[in-house]
N, C-alpha and C positions, 0 to 999 in steps of 0.2 A: 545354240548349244549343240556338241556334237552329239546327243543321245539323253535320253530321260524315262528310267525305266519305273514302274510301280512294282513291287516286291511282292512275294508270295506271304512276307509277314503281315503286309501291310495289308492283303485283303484277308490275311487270319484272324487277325484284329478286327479288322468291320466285322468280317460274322459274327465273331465273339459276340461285341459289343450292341449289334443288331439283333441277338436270339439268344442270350445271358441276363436273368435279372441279376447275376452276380459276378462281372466280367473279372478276368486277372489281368487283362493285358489294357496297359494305359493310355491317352490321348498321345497324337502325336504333334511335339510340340519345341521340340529341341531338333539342332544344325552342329553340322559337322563340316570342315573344309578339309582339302586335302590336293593332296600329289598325283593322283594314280592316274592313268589315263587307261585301263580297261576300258572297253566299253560294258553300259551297268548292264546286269542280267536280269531274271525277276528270284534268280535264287542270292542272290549278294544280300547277306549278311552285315557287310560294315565297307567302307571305302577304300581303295584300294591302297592309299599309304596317307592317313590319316596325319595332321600337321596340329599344332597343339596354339589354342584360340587365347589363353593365358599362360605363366610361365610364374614360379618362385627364382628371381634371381641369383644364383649362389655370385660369379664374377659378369660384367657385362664385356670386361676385358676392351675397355677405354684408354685403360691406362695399366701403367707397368708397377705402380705402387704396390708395395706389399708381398711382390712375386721376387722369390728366389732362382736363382738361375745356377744349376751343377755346372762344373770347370768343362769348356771347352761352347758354352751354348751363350748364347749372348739376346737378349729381348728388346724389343723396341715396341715401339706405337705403330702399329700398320694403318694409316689416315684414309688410303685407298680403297684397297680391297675388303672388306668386312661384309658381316650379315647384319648387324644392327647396328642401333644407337649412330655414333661418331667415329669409332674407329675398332680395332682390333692386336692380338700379339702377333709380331711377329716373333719366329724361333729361328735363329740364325745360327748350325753347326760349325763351329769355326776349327775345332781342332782336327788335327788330322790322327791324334795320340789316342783316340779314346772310341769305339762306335756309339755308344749310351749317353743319351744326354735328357737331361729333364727340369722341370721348371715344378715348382710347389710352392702352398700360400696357406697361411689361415685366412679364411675368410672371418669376414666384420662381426659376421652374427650365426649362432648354431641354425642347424635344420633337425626339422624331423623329416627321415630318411621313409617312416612306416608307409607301405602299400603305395609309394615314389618310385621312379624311373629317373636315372643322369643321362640330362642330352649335351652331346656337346660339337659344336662344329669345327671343320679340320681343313684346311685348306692346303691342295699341294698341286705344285702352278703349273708342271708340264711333265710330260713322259718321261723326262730325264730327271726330273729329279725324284717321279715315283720307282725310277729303276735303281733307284739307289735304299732304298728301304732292307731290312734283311726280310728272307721269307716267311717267317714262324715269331708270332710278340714283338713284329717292329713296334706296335703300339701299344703302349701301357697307361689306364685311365686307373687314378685312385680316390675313392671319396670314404672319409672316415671321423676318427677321432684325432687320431696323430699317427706322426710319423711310425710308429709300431701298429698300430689297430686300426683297419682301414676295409675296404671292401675294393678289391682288383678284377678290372676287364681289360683283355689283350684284343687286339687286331693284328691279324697275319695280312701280308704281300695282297693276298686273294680275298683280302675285303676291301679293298682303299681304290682309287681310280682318280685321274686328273679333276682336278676343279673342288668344290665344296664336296667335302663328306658329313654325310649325319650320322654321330654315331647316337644310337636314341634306344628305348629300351633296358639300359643298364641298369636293375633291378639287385638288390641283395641276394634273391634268389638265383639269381644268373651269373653272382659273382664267387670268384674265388675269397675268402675272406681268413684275413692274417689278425693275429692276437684276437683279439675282444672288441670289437668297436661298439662303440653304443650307437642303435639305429633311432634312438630319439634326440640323438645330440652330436650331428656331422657338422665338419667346420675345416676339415684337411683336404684341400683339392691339388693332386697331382697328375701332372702329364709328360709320358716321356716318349723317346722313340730313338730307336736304335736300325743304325743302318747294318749293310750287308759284308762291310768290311769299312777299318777303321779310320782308313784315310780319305772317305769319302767326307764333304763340306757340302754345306749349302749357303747360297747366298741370301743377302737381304731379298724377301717377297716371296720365297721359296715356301716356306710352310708359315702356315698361320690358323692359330687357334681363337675362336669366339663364341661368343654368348653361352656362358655355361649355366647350367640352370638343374634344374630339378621340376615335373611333373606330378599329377595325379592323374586318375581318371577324369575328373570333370574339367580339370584342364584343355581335354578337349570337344568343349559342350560348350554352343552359347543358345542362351533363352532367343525365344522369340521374339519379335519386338512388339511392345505392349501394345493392346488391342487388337489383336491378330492369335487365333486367324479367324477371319470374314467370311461370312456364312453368306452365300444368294443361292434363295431359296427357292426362285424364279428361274436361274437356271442349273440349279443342285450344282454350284462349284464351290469350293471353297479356296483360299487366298492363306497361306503361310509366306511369311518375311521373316528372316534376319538380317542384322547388319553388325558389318567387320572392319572395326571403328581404328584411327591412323594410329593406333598403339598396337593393334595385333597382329600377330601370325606376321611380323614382318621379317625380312629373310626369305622368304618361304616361297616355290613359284606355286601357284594356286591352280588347279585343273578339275577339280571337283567339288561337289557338294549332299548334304545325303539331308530327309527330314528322321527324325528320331524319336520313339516314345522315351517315355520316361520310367519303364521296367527297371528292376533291379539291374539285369543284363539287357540294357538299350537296344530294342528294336529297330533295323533300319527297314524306312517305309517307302523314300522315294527317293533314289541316286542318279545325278544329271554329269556327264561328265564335258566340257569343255575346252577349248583353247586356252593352254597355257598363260596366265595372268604372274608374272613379279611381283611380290606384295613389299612395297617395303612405307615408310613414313606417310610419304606425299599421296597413299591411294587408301580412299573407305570402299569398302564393297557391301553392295545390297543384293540376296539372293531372294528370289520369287518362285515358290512353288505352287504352281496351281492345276487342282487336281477337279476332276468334274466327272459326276455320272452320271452315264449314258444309259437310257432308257429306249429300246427297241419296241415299237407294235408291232403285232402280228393281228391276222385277221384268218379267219377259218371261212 
């Protein structure tokens, strides 16, 4: 591992917990994976781009059922390129008449939108076809009730870049919000994007939208694996495991890992950052933290 730091929370905690008959801050007993590739400090607080361990499905975007396509935009099945499952949309601008084009669905089943985040991944294949984007709202994301009452997030020029984009984060809080939508009953998913002048096209593979989803907090939290962590008391170390089983965090390149209490506001106690790992179907990962103290003589 390229680095593994112990945090200044995580020895706030021991003391507490060493010299408190009535400690506030709790075991540390939860894992976090992640993106970032900082190297960890001992003042890091949380992981440098935190990647999320479960996921509420809104579309897995397999298939083109269901999705509406505006005049001039045409969808397919992308079989190749994708971050999950089996395949992905493609978005193919065909018209030269129009710059705005967009794709929208009712999904299967309502969500509840409360103290959630929309992630959604975006794919655009080369420098030439991101130089076709306009520079201000080429990207418009909408999740709501319908097509009047909905909750809107834009992407400019200077958020996007070749290859997979995350857009992640997109909170009601964060969004523009048109008519009324009710945040316990989302089910309108819209995605559009508008170039820089009208007669620009894109070909098949050019842009491609996948795995849309919805988040919580503990979405990105997994338990420890049962019976752990392991106490030797012979050499005061202790043993923390989890495991990131071939259903998770797939899509995602993996670079980090952190251990976590379970405070209201999740203490980060121990961040180890490594070599870029691809997570996708075919890979589980087992992370091992072990932590031991050291005890010095002195002799006078």
């Amino acid at each position: 591992m390229a680095g593994v730091k112990l945090t200044n929370d995580f020895g706030k905690a021991v003391l507490e917990r060493f010299t408190s008959t009535t400690p506030t801050r709790s075991i540390f007993k939860k894992f976090k994976i992640g993106s970032g590739t900082t190297g960890p400090t001992v003042t890091d607080t949380d992981l440098g781009s935190p990647v999320p361990v479960g996921r509420e499905v809104i579309d897995g975007c397999d298939v083109i059922t269901g999705w509406t396509a505006s005049s001039g935009l045409v969808l397919a099945v992308e079989g190749t390129i994708y971050k999950t499952s089996t395949g992905a949309i493609d978005m193919t601008k065909t018209s030269a008449g129009v710059s705005n084009v967009n794709m929208y669905k009712t999904a299967s089943a309502t969500y509840d939108f409360t103290s959630k985040e929309l992630n959604v991944w975006f794919y655009i294949i080369d420098a030439t076809a991101l130089a076709k984007f306009a520079v201000s709202n080429c990207i418009e994301l909408r999740w709501g009730s319908d097509a009047s009452n909905y909750y809107s997030w834009t992407k400019d020029y200077s958020d996007l870049s070749v290859g997979w984009n995350r857009f992640q984060g997109l909170t009601s809080a964060t969004a523009t919000t048109v008519g009324t939508p009710v945040l316990t009953a989302c089910d309108y998913i819209y995605v559009s994007m508008t170039t820089a002048i009208a007669t620009s096209v894109f070909t098949e593979g050019d842009i491609i939208v996948d795995d849309i989803k919805q988040l919580d907090s503990d979405d990105y939290f997994i338990d420890e694996v049962s019976g752990y962590p392991l106490v030797d008391m012979d050499t005061l170390q202790v043993t923390h495991r989890s495991y990131i089983s071939s259903t998770q965090s797939n899509g995602y390149s993996i670079s980090e890992t952190g251990l976590f209490n379970e405070d209201g506001t999740p203490l980060l106690g121990t961040r180890s950052v490594f070599s870029s790992i691809s997570k996708d179907e075919n890979d589980e990962f087992i992370f091992i933290f072990k932590n031991r103290l050291r005890i010095n003589e002195t002799t006078s």
